[in-house]
C-alpha positions as CSV (number, residue, x, y, z in Angstrom):
1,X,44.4,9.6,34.9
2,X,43.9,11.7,31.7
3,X,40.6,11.3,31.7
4,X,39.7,12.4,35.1
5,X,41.6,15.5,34.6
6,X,39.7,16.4,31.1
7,X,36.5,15.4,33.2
8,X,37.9,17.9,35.7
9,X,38.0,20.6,33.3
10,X,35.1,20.1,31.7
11,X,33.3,20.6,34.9
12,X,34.7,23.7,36.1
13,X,34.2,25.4,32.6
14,X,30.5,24.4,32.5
15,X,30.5,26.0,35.5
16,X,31.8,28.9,35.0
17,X,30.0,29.7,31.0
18,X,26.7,28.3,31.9
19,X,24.4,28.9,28.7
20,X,27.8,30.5,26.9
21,X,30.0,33.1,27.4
22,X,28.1,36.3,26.5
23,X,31.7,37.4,24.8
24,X,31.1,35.5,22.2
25,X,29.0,38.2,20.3
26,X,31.8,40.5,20.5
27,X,34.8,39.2,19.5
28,X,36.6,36.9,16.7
29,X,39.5,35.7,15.1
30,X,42.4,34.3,17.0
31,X,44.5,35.5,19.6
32,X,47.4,35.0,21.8
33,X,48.1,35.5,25.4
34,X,50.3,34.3,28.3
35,X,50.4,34.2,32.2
36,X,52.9,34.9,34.4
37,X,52.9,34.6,38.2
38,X,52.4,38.0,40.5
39,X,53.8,36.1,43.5
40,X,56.5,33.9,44.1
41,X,56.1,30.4,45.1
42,X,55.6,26.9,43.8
43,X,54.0,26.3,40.4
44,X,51.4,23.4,40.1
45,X,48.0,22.7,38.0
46,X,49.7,22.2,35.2
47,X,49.0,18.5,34.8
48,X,45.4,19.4,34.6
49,X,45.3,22.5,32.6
50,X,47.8,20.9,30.0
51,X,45.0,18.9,28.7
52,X,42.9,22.8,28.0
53,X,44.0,22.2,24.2
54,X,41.8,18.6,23.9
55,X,38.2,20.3,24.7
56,X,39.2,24.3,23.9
57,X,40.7,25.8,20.4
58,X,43.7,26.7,22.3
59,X,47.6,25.6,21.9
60,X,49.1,25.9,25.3
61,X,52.6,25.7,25.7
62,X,54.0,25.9,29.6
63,X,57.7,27.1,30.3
64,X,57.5,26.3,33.8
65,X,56.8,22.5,35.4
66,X,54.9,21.7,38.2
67,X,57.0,21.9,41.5
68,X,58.9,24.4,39.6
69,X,59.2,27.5,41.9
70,X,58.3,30.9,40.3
71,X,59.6,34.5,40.8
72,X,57.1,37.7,40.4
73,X,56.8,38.4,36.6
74,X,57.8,35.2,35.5
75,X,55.9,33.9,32.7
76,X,54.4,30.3,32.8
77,X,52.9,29.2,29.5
78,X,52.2,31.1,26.3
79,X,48.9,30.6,24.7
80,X,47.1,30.7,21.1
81,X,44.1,29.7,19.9
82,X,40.6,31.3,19.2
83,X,39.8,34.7,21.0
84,X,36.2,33.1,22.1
85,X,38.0,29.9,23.8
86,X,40.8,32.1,25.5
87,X,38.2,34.3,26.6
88,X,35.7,31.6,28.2
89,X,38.6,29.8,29.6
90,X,40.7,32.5,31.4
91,X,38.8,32.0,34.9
92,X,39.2,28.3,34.8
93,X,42.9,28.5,33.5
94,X,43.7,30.7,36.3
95,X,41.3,29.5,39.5
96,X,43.2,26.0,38.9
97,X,46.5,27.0,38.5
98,X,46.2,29.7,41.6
99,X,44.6,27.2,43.9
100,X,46.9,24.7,43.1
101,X,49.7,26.7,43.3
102,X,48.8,28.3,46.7
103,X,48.9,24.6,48.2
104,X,51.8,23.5,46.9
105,X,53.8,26.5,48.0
106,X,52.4,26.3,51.4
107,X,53.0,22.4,51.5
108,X,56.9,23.5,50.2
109,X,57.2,26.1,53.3
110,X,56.2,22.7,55.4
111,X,59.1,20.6,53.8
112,X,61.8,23.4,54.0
113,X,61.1,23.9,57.9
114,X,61.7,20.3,58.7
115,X,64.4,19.4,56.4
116,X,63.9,16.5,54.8
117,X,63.9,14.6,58.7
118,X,60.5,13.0,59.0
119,X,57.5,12.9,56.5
120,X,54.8,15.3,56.2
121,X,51.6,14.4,56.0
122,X,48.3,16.0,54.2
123,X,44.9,15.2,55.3
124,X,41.2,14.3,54.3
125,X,40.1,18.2,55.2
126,X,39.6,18.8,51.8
127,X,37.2,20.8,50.1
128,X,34.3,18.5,49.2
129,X,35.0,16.9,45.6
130,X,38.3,18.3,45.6
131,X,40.1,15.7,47.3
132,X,42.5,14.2,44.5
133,X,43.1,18.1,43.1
134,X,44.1,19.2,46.8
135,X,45.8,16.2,47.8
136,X,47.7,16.4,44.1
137,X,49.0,19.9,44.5
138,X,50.0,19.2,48.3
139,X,52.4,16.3,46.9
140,X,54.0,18.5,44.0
141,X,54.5,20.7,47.3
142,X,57.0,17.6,48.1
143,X,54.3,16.6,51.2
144,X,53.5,12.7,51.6
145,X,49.6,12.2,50.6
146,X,48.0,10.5,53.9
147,X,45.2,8.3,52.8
148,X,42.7,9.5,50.1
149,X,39.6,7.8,52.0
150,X,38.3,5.8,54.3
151,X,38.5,2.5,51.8
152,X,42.4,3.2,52.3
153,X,43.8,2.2,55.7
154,X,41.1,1.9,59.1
155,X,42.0,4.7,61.2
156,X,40.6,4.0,64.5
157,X,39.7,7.5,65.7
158,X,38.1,8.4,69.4
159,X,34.9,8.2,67.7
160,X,35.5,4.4,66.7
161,X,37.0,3.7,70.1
162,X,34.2,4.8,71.8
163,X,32.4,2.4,70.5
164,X,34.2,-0.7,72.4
165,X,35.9,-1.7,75.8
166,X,39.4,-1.0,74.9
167,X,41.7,-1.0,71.9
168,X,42.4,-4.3,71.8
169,X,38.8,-5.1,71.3
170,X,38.6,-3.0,68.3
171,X,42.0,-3.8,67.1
172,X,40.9,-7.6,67.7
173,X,37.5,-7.2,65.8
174,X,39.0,-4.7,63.1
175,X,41.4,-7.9,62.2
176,X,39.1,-10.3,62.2
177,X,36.8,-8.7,59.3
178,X,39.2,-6.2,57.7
179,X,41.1,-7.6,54.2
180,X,45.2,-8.7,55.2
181,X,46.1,-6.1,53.8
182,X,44.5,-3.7,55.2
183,X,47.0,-1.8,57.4
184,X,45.4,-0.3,60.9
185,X,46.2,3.1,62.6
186,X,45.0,4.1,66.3
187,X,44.6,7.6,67.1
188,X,45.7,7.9,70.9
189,X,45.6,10.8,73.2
190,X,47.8,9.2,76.0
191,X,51.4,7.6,76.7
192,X,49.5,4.3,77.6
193,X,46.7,4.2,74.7
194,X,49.6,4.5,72.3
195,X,51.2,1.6,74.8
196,X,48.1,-0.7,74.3
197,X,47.8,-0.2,70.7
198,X,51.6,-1.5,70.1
199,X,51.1,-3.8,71.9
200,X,48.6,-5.0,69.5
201,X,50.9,-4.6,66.3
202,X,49.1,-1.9,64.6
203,X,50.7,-0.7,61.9
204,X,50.8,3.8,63.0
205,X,50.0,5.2,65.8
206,X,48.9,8.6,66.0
207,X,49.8,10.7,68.7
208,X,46.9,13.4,68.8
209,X,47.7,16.2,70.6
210,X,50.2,14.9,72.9
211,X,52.9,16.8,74.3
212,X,56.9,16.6,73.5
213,X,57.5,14.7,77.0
214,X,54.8,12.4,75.8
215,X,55.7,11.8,72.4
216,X,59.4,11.0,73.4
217,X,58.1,8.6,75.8
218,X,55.8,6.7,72.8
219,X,59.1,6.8,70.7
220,X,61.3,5.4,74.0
221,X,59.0,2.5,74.1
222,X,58.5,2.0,70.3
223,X,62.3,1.6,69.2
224,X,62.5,-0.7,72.5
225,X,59.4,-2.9,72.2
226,X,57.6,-2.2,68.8
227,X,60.5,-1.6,66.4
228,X,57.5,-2.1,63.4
229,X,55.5,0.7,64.7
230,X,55.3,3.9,62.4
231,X,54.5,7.1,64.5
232,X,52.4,10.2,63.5
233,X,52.3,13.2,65.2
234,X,49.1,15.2,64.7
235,X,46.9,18.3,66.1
236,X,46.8,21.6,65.3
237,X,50.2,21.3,63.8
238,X,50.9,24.7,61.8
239,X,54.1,26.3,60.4
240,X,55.1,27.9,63.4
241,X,55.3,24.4,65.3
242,X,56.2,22.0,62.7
243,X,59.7,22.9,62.9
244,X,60.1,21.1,66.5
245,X,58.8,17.4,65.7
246,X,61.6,16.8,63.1
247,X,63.5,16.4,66.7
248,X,61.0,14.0,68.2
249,X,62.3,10.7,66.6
250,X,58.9,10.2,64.9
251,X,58.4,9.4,61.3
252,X,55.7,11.9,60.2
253,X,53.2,14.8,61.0
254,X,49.7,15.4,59.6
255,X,48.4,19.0,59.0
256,X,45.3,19.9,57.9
257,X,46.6,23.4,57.6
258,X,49.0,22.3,54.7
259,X,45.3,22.7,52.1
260,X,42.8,24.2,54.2
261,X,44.8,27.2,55.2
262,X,46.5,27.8,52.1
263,X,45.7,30.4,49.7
264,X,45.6,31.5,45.9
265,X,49.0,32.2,44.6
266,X,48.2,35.3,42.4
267,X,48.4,35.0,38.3
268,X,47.1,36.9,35.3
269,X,46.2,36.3,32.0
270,X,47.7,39.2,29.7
271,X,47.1,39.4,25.7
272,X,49.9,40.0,23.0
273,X,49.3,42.7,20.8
């Protein structure tokens, strides 16, 4: 929402000017500026730092979109406002942009190496407070956001499990005092966890660090038994393995790596003369 992003920005610039940019004593008038990208790869940030004009003195004015990918020297908005605004909101312009950026093109390289044949997932390793910004820039990427908390769907991890007899106990329980329409997903380690847990009509499993022999087994007995069931694959899934599931005959992977391993894209600010 529009609000939440101005809220956003807000934030970040109080963090960053503190008491007030000490440039203010040197400088006046009005300027103009523009960035342009030093790397390529996927543009994103710019829903959030379109809304710079509503709290800053500064027209922005973006000739790329987000998803948009970028080549190096490519320019991707033009600027113009007052030299003190431009100024104090340089870092904050670019930190969001770049960190943005630097997920979504690291979400793209996800997509591309699976074509299009199962879903890719995000996760909730997200830098704390970050979660929507992360998760937001992972799906102009072209990734599928997993839930955004725990109010979203009960995952029933090994720490959950551990807590009861079986799977069907904490399936059993989970329906009995979860709203209907609250969907359920089991993490299993094991051909037969993921067995017991169709068996109780959960809605995903999640096949956590299984083997290919073992997830083509899950997927043998799902399309014969539990047609309903949605399969994820997960654990330490990177881009030099991702590639391989899109064979498997599940429907999606979750990757942690696809935000917590991704890195600034590199952009600068420049001023016209």
């Amino acid at each position: 929402m529009k609000f939440k992003k101005i809220e956003f920005l807000k934030e970040a610039l109080r963090e960053d000017i503190g008491r007030g940019d000490l440039a203010r004593f040197i400088v006046n008038g009005e300027s103009e500026a523009y960035i342009r990208a030093k790397q390529d790869g996927v543009l994103a940030g710019v829903e959030y730092v379109k809304y710079i004009n509503e709290i800053a003195n500064i027209d922005i004015k973006f000739l790329k979109n987000d998803s948009d990918e970028v080549k190096v020297g490519d320019v991707i908005c033009e600027l113009k406002g007052d030299s003190k605004d431009l100024l104090s909101c340089e870092r904050t312009i670019l930190d969001i942009l770049q960190h943005a950026s630097g997920i979504a093109t690291n979400a793209r390289k996800f997509v591309n190496l699976t074509d299009n044949k199962i879903k890719i997932l995000d996760t909730r390793k997200t830098r704390p407070l970050l979660r929507e910004f992360e998760k937001y820039a992972a799906k102009v990427g072209g990734v599928t956001n997993h839930r955004l908390g725990l109010d979203d769907c009960l995952m029933l991890k090994d720490t959950h499990l551990a807590l009861f007899g079986s799977i069907s106990e904490a399936v059993k329980i989970a329906r009995e005092n979860i709203p209907f329409t609250t969907k359920i997903e089991v993490e299993c380690e094991t051909y037969n966890m993921a067995v017991e847990a169709m068996n109780n009509n959960v809605e995903i499993i999640m096949c956590d660090n299984m083997s290919d022999i073992e997830i083509k087994k899950v997927v043998e007995y799902r399309d014969n038994h539990a047609t309903q069931t949605l399969i994820e694959a997960s654990g330490n899934i990177t881009l030099d393995t991702v590639a391989k599931y899109a064979e498997l005959g599940i429907d999606a992977v979750s990757s942690g790596s696809i935000i917590h391993q991704a890195t600034f894209l590199d952009f600068s600010m420049k001023m016209r003369s």
